[in-house]
C-alpha positions as a Markdown table, in Angstrom:
| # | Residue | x | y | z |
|---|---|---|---|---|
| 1 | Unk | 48.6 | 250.0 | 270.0 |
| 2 | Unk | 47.9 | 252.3 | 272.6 |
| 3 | Unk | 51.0 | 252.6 | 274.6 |
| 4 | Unk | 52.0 | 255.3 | 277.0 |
| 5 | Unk | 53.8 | 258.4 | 276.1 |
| 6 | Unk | 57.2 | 257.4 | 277.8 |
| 7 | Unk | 58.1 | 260.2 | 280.3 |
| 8 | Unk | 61.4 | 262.2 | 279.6 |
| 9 | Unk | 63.0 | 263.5 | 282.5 |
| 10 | Unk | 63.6 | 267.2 | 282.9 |
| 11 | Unk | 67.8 | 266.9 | 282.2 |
| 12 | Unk | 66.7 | 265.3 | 278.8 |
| 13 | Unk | 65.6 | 268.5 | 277.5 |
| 14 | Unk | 66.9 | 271.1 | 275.6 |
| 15 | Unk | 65.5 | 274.5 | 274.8 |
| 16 | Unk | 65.2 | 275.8 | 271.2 |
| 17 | Unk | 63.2 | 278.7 | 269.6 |
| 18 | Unk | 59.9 | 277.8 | 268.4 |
| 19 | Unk | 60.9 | 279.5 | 265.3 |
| 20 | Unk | 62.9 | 277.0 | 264.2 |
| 21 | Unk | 61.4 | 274.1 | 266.0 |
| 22 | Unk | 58.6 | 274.1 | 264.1 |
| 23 | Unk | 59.0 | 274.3 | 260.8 |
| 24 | Unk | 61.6 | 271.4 | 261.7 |
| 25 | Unk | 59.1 | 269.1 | 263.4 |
| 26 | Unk | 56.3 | 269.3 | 260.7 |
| 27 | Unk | 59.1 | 268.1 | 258.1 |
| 28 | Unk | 60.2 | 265.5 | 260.7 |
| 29 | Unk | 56.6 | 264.6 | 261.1 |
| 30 | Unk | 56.2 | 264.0 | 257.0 |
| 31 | Unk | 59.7 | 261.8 | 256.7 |
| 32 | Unk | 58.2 | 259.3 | 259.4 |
| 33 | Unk | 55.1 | 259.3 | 258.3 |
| 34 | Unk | 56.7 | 258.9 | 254.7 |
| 35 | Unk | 58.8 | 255.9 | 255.9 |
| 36 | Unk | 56.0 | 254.3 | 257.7 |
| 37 | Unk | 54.0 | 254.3 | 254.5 |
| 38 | Unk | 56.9 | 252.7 | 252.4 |
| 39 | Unk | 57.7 | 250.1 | 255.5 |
| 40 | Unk | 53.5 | 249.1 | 254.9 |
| 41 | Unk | 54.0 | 248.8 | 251.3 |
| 42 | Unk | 57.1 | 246.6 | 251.7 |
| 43 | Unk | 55.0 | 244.4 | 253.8 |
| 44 | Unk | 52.2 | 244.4 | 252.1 |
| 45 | Unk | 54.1 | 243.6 | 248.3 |
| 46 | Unk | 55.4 | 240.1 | 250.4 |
| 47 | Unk | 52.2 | 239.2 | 251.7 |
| 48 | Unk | 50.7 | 239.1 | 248.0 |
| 49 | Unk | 54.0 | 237.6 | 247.1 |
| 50 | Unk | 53.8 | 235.0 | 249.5 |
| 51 | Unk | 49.9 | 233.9 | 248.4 |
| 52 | Unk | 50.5 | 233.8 | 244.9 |
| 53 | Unk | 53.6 | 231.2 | 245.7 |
| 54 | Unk | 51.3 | 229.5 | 247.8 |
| 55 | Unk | 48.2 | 229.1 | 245.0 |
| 56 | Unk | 50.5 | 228.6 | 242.5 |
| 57 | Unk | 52.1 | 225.5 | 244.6 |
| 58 | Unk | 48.3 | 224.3 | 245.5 |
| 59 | Unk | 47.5 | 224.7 | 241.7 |
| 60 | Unk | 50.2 | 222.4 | 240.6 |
| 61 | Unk | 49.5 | 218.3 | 240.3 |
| 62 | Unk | 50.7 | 215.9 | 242.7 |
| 63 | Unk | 53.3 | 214.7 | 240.8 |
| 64 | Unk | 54.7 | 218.8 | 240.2 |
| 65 | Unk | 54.3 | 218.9 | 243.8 |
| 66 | Unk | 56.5 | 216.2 | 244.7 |
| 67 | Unk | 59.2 | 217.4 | 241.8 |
| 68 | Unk | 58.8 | 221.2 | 242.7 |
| 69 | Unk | 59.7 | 220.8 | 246.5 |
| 70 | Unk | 58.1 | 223.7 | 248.9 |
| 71 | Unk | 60.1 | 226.1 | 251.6 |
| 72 | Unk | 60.4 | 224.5 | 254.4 |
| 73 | Unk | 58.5 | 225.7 | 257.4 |
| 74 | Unk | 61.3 | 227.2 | 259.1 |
| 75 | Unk | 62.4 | 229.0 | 255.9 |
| 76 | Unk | 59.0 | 230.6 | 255.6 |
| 77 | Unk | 59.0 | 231.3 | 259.5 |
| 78 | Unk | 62.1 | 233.6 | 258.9 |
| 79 | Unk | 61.5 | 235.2 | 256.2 |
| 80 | Unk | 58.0 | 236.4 | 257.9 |
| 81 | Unk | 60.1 | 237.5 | 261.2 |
| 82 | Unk | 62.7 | 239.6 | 258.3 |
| 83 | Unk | 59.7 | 240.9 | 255.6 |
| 84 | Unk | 56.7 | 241.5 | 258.6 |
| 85 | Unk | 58.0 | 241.1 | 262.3 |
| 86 | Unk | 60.9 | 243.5 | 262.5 |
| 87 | Unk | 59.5 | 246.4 | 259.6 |
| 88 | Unk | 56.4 | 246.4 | 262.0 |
| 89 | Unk | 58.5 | 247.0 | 264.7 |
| 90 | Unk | 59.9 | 250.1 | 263.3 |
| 91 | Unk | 57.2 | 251.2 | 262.3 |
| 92 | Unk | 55.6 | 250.8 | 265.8 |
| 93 | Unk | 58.9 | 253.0 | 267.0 |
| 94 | Unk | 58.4 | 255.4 | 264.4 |
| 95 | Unk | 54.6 | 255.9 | 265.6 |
| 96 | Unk | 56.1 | 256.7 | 269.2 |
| 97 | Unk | 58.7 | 259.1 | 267.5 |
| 98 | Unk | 55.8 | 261.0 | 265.6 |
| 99 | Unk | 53.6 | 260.9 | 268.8 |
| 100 | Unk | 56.4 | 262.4 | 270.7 |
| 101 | Unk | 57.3 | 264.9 | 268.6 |
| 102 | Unk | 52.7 | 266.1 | 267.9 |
| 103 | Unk | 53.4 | 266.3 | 271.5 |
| 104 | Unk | 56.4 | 268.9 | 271.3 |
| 105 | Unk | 54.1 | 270.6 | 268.7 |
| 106 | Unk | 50.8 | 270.6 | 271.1 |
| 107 | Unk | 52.8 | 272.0 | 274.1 |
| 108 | Unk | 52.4 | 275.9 | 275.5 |
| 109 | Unk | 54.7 | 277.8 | 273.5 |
| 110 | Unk | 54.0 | 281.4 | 274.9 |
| 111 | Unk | 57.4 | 282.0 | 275.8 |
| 112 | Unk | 58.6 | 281.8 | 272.2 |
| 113 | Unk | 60.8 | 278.3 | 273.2 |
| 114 | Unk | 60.1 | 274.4 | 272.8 |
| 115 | Unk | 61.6 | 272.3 | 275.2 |
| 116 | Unk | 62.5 | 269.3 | 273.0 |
| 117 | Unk | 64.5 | 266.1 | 273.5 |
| 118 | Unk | 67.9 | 265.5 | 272.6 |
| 119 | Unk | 67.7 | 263.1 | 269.8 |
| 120 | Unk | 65.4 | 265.7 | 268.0 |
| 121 | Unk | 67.6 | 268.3 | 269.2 |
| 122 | Unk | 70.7 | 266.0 | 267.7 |
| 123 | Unk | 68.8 | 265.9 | 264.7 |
| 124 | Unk | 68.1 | 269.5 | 264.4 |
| 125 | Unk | 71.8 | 269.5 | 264.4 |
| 126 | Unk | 72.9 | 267.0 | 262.4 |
């Protein structure tokens, strides 16, 4: 969980006003952090999901059992890596993007200009 700030070269940058920055950066901050909230909640609505199916399918008699069929392993083994693996993922990226931009935030501003990256600067943009 603790992974290094990765290093942006200087040509990477782009100089904005802090001005404008900002006030950007803190609403950028509150989107990921939104999204990473919904992404754990997704996650976390499968995983209940997933262990009712399961107790119900334990609570049912042998002979339901054998009727009923389960999901195969391989099913259940997918749909982990689509509902858990790759949301966590992104939310692990978004993390980094958050961590990245705190750190546009935290840097010396007293020349009234941010150096900030160009996706964030794309952003700003776009």
């Amino acid at each position: 969980m603790t992974e290094p700030i990765a290093y942006i070269p200087p040509s990477r940058l782009r100089q904005r006003k802090a001005a404008e920055v900002i006030p950007f950066l803190n609403t950028y901050i509150a989107k990921r952090e939104q999204e990473i909230t919904e992404i754990e909640q997704m996650v976390e609505r499968y995983q209940k999901r997933r262990l009712q199916e399961e107790r119900s399918y334990q609570s049912m008699s042998t002979l339901r059992r054998m009727l009923s069929g389960k999901k195969p392993d391989h099913h259940l083994a997918v749909e982990y890596i689509h509902y858990v693996k790759k949301p966590m993922e992104k939310v692990r990226t978004l993390r980094q993007e958050i961590e990245q931009a705190r750190a546009f935030l935290n840097t010396d501003n007293a020349s009234g200009t941010i150096h900030v990256s160009t996706e964030i600067d794309e952003e700003m943009n776009g």
